[in-house]
C-alpha positions as CSV (number, residue, x, y, z in Angstrom):
1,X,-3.3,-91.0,-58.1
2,X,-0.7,-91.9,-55.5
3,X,-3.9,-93.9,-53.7
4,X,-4.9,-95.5,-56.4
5,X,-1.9,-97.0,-57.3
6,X,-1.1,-97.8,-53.6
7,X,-4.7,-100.1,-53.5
8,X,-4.2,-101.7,-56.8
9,X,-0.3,-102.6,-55.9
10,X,-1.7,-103.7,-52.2
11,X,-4.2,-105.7,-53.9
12,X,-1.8,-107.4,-56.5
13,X,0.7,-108.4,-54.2
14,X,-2.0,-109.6,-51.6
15,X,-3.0,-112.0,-54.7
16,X,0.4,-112.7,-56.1
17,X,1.6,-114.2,-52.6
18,X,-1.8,-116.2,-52.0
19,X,-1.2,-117.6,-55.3
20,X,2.3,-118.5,-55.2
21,X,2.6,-119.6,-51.6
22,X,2.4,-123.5,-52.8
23,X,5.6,-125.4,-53.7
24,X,3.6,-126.9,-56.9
25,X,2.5,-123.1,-58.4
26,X,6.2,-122.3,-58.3
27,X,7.3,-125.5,-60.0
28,X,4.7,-125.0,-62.8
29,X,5.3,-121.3,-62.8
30,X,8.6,-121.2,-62.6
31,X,10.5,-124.3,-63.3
32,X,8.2,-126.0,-66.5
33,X,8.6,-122.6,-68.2
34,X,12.4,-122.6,-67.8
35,X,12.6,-126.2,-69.3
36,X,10.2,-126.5,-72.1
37,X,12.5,-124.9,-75.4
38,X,16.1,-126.7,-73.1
39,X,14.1,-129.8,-73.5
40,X,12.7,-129.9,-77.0
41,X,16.0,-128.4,-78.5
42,X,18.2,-130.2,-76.5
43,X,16.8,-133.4,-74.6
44,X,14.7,-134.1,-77.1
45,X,16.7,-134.5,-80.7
46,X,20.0,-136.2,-77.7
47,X,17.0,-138.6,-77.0
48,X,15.9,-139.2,-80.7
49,X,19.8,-139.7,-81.8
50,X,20.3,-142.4,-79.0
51,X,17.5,-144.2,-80.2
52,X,18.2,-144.1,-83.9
53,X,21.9,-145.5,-82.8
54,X,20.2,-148.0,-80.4
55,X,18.1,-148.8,-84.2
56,X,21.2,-148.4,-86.6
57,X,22.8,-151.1,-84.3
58,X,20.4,-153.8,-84.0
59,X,20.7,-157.0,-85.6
60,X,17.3,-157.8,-87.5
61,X,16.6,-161.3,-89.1
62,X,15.4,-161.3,-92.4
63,X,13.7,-163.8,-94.9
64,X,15.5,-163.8,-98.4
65,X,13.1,-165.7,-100.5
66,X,13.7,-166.3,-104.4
67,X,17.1,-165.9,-106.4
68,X,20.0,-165.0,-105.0
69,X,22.8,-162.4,-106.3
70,X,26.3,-162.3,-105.6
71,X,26.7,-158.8,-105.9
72,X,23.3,-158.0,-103.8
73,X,24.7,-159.7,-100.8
74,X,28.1,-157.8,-101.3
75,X,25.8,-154.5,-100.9
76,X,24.0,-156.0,-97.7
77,X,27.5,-156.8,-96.0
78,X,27.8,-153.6,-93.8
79,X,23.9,-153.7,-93.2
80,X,23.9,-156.1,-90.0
81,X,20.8,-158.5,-91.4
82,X,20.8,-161.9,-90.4
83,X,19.3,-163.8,-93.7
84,X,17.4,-167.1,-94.1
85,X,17.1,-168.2,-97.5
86,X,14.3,-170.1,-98.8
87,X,12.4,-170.7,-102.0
88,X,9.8,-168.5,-103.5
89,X,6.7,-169.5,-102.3
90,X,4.0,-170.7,-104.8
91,X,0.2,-169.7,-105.1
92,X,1.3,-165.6,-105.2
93,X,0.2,-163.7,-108.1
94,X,3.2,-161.4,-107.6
95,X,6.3,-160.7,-105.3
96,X,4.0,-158.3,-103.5
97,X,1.7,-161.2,-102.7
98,X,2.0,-160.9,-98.8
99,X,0.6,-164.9,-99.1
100,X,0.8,-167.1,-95.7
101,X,3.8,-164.9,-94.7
102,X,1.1,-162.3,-93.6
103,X,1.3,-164.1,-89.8
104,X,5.0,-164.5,-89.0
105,X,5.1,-160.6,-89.9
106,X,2.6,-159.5,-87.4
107,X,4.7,-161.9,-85.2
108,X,7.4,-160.2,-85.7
109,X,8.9,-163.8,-86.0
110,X,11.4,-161.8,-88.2
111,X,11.6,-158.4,-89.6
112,X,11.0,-158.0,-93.3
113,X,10.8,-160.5,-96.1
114,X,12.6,-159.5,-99.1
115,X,11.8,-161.3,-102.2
116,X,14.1,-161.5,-105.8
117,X,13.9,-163.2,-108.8
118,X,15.4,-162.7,-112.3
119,X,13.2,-161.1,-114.9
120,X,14.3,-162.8,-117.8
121,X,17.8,-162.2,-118.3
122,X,20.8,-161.4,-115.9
123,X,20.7,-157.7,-116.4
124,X,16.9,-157.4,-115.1
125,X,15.4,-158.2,-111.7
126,X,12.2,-157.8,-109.6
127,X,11.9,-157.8,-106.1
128,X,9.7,-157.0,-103.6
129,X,10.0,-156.2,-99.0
130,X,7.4,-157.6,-96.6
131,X,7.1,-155.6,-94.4
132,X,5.3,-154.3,-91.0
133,X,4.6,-150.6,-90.9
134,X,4.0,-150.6,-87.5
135,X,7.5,-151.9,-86.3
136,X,10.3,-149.8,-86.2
137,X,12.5,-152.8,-86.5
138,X,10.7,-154.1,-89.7
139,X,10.5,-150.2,-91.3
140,X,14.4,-150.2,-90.1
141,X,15.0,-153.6,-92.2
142,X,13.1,-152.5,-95.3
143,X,15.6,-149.3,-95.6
144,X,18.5,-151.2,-95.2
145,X,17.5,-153.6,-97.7
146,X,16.6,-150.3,-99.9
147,X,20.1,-149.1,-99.6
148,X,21.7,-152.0,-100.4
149,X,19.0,-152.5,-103.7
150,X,20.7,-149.0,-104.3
151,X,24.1,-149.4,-104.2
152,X,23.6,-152.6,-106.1
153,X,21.6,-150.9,-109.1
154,X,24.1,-148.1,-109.2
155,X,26.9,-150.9,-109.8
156,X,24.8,-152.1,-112.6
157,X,23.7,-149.2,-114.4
158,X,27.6,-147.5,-114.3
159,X,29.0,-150.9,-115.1
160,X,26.3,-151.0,-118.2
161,X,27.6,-147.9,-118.7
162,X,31.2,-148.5,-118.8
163,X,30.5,-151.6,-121.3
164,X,28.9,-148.9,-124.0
165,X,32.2,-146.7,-123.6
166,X,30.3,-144.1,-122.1
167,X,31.4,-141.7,-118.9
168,X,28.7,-142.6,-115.9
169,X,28.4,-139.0,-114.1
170,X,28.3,-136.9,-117.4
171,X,25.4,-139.4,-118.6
172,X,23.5,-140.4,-115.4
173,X,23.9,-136.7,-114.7
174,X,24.0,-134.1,-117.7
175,X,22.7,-130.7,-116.3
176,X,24.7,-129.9,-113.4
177,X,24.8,-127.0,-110.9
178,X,27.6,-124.5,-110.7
179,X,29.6,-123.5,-107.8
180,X,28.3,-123.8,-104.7
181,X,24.9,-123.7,-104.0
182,X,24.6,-122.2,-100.8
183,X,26.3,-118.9,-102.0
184,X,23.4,-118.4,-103.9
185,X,21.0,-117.6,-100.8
186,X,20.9,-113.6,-100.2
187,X,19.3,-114.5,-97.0
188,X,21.6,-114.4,-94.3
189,X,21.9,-116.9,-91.2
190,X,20.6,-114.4,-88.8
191,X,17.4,-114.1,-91.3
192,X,17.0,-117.9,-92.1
193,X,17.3,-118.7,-88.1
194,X,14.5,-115.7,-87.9
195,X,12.4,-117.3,-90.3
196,X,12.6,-120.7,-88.7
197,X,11.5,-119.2,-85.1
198,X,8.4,-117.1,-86.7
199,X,6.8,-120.2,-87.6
200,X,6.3,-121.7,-84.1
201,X,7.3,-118.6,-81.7
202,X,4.3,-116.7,-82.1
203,X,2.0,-119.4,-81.7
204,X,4.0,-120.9,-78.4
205,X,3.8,-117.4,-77.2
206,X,0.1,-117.0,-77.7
207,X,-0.8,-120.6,-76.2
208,X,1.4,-120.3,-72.9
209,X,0.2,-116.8,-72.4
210,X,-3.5,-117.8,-72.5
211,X,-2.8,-121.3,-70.9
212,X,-1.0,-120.0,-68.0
213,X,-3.3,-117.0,-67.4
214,X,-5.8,-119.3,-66.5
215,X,-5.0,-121.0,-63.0
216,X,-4.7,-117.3,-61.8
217,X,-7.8,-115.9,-63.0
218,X,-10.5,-118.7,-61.2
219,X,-8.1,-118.8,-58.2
220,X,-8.4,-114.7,-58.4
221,X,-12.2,-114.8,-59.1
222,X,-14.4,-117.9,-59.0
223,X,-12.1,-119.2,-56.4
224,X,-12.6,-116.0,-54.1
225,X,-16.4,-116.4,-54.5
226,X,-16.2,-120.4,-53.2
227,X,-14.3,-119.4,-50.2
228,X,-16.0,-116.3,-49.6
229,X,-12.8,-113.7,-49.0
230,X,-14.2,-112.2,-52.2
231,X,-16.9,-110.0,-50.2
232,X,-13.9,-109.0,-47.4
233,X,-12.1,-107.1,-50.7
234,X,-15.4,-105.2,-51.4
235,X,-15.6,-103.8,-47.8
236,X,-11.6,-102.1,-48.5
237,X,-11.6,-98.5,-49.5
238,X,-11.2,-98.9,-53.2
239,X,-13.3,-98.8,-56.3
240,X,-14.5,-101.9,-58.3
241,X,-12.0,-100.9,-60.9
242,X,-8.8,-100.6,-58.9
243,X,-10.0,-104.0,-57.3
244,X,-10.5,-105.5,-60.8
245,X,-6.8,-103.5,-61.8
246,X,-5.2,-105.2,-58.7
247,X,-6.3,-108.8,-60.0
248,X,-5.4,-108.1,-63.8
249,X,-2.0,-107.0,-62.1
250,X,-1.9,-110.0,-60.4
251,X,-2.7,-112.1,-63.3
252,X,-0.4,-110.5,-65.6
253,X,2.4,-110.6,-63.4
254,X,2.3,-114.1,-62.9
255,X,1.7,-114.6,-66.8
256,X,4.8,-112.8,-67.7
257,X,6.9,-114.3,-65.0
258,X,6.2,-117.9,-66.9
259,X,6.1,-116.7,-70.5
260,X,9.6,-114.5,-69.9
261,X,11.2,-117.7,-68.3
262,X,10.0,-119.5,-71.2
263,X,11.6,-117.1,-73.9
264,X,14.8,-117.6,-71.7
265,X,14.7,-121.0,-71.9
266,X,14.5,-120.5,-75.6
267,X,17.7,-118.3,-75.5
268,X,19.5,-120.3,-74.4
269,X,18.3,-123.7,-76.3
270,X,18.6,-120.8,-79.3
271,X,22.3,-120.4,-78.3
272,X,22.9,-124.2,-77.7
273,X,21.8,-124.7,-81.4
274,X,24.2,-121.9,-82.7
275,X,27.3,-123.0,-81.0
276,X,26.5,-126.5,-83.1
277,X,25.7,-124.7,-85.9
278,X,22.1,-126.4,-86.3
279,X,20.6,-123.0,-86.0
280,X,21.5,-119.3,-86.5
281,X,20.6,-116.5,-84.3
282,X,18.0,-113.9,-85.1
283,X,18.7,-110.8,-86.1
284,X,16.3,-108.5,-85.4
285,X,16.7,-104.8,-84.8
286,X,16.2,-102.5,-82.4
287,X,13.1,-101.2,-83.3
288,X,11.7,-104.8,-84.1
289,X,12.9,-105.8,-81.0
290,X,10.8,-102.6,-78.9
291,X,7.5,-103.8,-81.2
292,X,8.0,-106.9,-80.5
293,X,8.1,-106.9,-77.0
294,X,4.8,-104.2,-77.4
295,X,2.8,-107.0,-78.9
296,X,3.5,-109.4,-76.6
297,X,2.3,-106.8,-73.8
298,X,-0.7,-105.4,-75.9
299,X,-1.6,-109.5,-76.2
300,X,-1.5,-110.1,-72.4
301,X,-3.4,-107.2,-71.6
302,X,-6.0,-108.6,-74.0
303,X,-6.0,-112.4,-73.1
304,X,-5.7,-111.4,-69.2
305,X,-8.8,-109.3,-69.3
306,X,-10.8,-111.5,-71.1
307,X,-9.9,-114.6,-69.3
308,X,-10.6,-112.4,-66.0
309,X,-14.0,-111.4,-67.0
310,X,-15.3,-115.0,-68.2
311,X,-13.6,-116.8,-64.6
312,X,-15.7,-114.0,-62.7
313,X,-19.2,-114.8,-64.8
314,X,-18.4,-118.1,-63.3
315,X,-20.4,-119.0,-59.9
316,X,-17.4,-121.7,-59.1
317,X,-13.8,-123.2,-60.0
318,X,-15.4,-126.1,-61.8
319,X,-17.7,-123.6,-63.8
320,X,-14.7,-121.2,-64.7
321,X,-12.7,-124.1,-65.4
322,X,-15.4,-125.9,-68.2
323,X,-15.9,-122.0,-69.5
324,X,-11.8,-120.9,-69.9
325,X,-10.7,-124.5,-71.0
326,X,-12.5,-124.2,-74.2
327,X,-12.2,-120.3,-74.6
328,X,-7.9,-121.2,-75.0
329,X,-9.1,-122.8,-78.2
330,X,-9.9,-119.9,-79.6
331,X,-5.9,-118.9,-78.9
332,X,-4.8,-122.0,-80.4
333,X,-6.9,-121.8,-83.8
334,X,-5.5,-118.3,-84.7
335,X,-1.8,-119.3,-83.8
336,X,-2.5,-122.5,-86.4
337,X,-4.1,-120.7,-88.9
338,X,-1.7,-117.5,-89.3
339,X,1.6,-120.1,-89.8
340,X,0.4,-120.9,-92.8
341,X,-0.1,-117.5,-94.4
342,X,2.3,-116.0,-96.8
343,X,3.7,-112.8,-95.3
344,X,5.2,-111.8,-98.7
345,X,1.7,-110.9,-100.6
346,X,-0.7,-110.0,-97.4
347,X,-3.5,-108.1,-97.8
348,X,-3.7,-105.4,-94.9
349,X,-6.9,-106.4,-93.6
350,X,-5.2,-109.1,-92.0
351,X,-3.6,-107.1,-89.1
352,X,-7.0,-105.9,-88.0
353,X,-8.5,-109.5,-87.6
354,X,-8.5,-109.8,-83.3
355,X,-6.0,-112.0,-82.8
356,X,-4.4,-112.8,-85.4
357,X,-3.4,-109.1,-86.4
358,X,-0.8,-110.0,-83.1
359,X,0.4,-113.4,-84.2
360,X,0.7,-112.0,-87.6
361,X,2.9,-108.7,-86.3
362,X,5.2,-111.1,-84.5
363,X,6.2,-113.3,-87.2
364,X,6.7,-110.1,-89.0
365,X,8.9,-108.8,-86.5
366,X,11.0,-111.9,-86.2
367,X,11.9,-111.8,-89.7
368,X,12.5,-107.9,-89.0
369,X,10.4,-106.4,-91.5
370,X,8.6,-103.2,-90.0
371,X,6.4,-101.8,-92.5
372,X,4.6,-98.8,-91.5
373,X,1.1,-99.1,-92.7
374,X,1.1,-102.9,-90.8
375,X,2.2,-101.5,-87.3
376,X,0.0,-98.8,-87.8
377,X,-2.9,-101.2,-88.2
378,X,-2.2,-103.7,-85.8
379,X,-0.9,-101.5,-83.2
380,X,-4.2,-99.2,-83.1
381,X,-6.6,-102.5,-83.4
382,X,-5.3,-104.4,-81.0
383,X,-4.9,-101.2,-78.5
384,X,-9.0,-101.4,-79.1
385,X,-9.5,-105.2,-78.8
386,X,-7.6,-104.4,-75.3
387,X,-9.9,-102.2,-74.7
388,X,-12.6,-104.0,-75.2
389,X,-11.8,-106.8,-73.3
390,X,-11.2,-104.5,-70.4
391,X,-14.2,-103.4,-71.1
392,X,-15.9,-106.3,-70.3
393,X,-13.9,-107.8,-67.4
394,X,-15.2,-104.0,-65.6
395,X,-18.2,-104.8,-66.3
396,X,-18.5,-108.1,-64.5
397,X,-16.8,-106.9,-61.4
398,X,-19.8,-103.8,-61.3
399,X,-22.1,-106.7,-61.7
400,X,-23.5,-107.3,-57.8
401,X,-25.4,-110.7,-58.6
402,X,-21.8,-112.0,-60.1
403,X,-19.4,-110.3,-57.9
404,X,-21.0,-111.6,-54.7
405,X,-20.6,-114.2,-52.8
406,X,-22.6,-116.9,-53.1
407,X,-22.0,-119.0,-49.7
């Protein structure tokens, strides 16, 4: 046993150090990782505020054709429009009539057109926005003037209000709630913030996992074979399956390196959020925690096997490149599908689908809910669907025509 492991370890860290010995692997396997959850939770929503302020700022010319209404362009005094008034143009059917003013809004000769005219009597208008769904600046000028057609109506309808001696909130707003309505939630932050993650963690776990695995396993296999060291390792003193045990050590090594980076990139973007009180932390415990962390192993041993075995039925990089890059779609379509399940009436069949029985168990786990009869399902399926995949990656490296060289 002592031998054994003393080849497979030899072997491992012979392929860890020819893997990792370029600045680049250890930027994408170490540094990318690290960043990813920092930069979507952080970066990301910093970048989107600046530019909403950049947008909220802006000064954006509008058109204001038609009839015009004192206590409209009182609403649109805090709204930063810069109106030019002109008459309602003739040959439209409606105010929604786009007309000849189609061209100066592609243009973007100004931002929005906004179009009023009295429908009768002074308590009743119509109006209409030209606008240009493409353009921020032209959707950003069609909600202003929406906000401001909002305040205005309010003004109207309470003042209408008023005039039939009639109280505006109890009216506009007759059934009201309560107290407060967050106090109603049993739920508490710990399992909202739980719930939140279980929608996208199990699925960014699953992709990275099978994504990153990749790069290792040609480099490991196919790459071996186009370089020909791959024949040197069958002259060493070791069985085929210690050799293969080496590389899937290898592989999964360098797999969980990335993936455990990852999850503590999403700690801490995960503690980030909770000191600003966007986002509580999970609470999960103990024994959620342990099966958690067994499902993410079970997982790797699955995908690393399997991504192994199809890289070494490959007779080069490019060939294990075209036959893995498509084999991660069968990652990503489980990880999609299983969000949208409801975890609250599943059938138990479910956790003994390959796959998604793991995706399934983690979003389970994350919302802390062990229930006996799931674990016991998933746990003992995927422990096969391991095996299998072992299995297989065995079988290709006993497999002379594959496993030799072919220089």
């Amino acid at each position: 046993m002592s031998n054994s492991w003393r080849f497979i370890s030899t072997i491992a860290k012979k392929e860890i150090i020819e893997f990792v010995r370029d600045w680049r692997t250890l930027l994408a396997l170490i540094v990318i990782p690290l960043l990813i959850f920092p930069a979507l939770f952080i970066a990301l929503p910093l970048l989107l505020q600046s530019e909403a302020a950049e947008l909220d700022a802006l000064d954006l010319e509008v058109v204001w054709q038609g009839q015009i209404n004192d206590e409209l362009q009182l609403a649109f005094n805090e709204s930063n429009l810069l109106f030019t008034y002109e008459e309602m143009p003739t040959g439209i059917e409606n105010l929604s009539d786009i007309g000849d003013d189609d061209e100066r809004l592609r243009l973007q000769e100004v931002s929005a057109i906004f179009r009023l005219t009295e429908d009768g009597n002074a308590s009743s208008w119509k109006f209409s926005i030209l606008f240009l769904s493409t353009s921020e600046a032209s959707n950003e000028a069609r909600n202003r003037i929406l906000n401001a057609i909002t305040i205005w109506e309010s003004g109207v309808v309470n003042g209408t209000i008023v005039e039939a001696g009639l109280d505006p909130e109890t009216t506009l707003d007759p059934v009201t709630w309560d107290g407060d309505i967050n106090e109603t939630d049993a739920a508490t932050k710990g399992e909202q913030a739980g719930l939140v993650l279980s929608l996208f963690i199990p699925m960014v776990i699953a992709i990275w996992t099978a994504s990153s695995a990749i790069q290792p396993s040609i480099d490991m296999t196919a790459g071996e074979r186009e370089r020909g060291t791959l024949e040197a390792l069958l002259c060493l003193p070791c069985t085929r399956m210690q050799l293969l045990a080496g590389k899937w050590l290898a592989v999964a090594t360098i797999t969980s390196t990335g993936v455990a980076l990852q999850i503590g990139g999403l700690l801490f973007a995960i503690s980030y959020l909770a000191s600003s009180s966007v986002i509580g932390v999970p609470a999960i415990s103990i024994a959620s925690a342990i099966l958690l962390l067994g499902a993410v192993v079970i997982f790797a041993i699955m995908v690393v096997a399997f991504e192994l075995a199809l890289a070494m039925k490959a007779h080069s990089v490019k060939e294990a490149g075209s036959l893995l890059g498509p084999a991660v779609l069968f990652i990503i379509f489980p990880a999609l599908f299983t969000q949208v399940l409801n975890l609250d009436s599943i059938e138990e069949w479910w956790f003994a689908i390959p796959l998604v029985n793991i995706l399934l168990a983690m979003r389970e786990l994350l919302l802390d809910r062990v229930i006996t009869e799931h674990v016991v399902i998933w746990v003992a399926t995927s422990i096969f669907y391991a095996g299998l995949a072992a299995w297989f990656a065995a079988r290709q490296f006993n497999r002379e025509d594959l496993v030799a060289s072919i220089s």
